[in-house]
C-alpha positions as CSV (number, residue, x, y, z in Angstrom):
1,X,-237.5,-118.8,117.0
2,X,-238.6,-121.4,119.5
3,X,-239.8,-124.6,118.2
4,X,-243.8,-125.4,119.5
5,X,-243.7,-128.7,121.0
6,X,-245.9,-131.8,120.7
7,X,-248.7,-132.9,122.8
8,X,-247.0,-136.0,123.7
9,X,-244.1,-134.2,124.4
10,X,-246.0,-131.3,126.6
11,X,-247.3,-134.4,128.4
12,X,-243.9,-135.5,129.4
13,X,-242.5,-132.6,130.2
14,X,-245.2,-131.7,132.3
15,X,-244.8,-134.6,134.7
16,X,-241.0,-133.7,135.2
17,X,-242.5,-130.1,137.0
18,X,-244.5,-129.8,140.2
19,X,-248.1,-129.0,139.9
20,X,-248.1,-126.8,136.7
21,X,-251.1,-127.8,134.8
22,X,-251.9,-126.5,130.9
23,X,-253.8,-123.7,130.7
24,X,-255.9,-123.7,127.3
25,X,-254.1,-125.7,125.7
26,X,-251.2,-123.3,124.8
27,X,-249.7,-122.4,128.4
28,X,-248.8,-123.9,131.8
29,X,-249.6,-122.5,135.2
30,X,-249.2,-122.5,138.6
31,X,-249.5,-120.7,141.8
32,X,-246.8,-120.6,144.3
33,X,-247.4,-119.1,147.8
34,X,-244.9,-118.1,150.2
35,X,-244.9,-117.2,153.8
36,X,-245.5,-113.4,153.4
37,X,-245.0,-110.6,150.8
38,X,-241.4,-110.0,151.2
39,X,-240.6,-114.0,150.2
40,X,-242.9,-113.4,146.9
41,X,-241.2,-111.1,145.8
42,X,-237.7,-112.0,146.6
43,X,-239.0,-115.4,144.2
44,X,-240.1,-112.6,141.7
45,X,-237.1,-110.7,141.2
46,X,-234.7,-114.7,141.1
47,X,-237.3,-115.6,138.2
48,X,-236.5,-112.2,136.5
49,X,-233.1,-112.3,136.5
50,X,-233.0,-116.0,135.3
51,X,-235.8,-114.8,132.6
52,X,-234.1,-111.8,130.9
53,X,-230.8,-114.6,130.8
54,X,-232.6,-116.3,128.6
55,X,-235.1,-114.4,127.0
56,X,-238.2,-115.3,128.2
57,X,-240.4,-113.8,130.1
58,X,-243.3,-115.1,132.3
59,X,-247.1,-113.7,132.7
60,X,-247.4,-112.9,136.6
61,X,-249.2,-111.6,138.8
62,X,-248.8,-111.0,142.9
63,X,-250.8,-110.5,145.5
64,X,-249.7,-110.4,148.8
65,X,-247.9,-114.3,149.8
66,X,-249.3,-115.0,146.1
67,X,-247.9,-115.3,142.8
68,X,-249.2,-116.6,140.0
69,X,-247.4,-117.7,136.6
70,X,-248.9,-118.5,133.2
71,X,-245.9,-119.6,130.7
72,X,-246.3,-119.4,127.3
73,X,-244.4,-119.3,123.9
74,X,-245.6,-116.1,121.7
75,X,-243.6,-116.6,118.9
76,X,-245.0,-120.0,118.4
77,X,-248.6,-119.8,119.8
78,X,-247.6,-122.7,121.8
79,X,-245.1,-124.5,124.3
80,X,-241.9,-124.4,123.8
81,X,-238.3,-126.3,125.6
82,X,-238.2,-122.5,127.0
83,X,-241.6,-122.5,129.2
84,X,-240.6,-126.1,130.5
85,X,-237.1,-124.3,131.3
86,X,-238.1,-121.3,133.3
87,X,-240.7,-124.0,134.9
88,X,-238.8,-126.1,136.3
89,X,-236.1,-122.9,137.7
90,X,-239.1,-121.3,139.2
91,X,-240.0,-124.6,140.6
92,X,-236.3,-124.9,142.0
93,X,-236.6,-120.7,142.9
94,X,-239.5,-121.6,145.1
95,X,-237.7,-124.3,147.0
96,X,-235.0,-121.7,148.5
C-alpha cells in the first residue's frame, strides 16, 4: 500500500511539476490541450501504458484537444510518491 504523504511534502513535490494544482486537498489536477483530437489521445493511450506499468491509474476525461486529469491515491485517501510519479510522466508525455 502506498504511503499518504505530508503537506509539506505535497508542497514540494508540487513545485517540481508544471501547473498541477491540488484539488480538495486529496488530488492534483491539470488540463493539458493539444493541437487536435488525434494528439489527445495519442497522450492518452502513452499515459495508459506507463499507468498499468505501475499500477496506477488516473481520473480522465477528453473532449475533443482536451484532457483532463485528477490524480489521486485511493488506498490512502490521499497523495502518494505514485500521483507525483505519473505527474511528472504525463507532464514529460505532453511535451512529445
Amino acid at each position: 500500500m502506498a504511503s499518504k504523504l505530508s503537506a509539506t511534502d505535497i508542497e514540494i513535490k508540487l513545485k517540481s511539476l508544471n501547473d498541477w494544482s491540488i484539488n480538495n486537498g486529496t488530488a492534483i489536477e491539470k488540463e493539458f490541450s493539444f493541437a487536435n483530437f488525434n494528439e489527445a489521445i495519442q497522450f492518452i493511450n502513452n499515459c495508459a501504458v506507463y499507468a498499468q506499468k505501475i499500477n496506477h491509474h488516473p481520473e480522465w476525461s477528453n473532449i475533443y484537444n482536451k484532457v483532463t486529469v485528477i490524480l489521486t491515491t485511493h488506498d490512502c485517501a490521499g497523495l502518494s510518491q505514485l500521483d507525483f510519479d505519473l505527474a511528472s510522466f504525463m507532464d514529460d508525455a505532453a511535451k512529445t
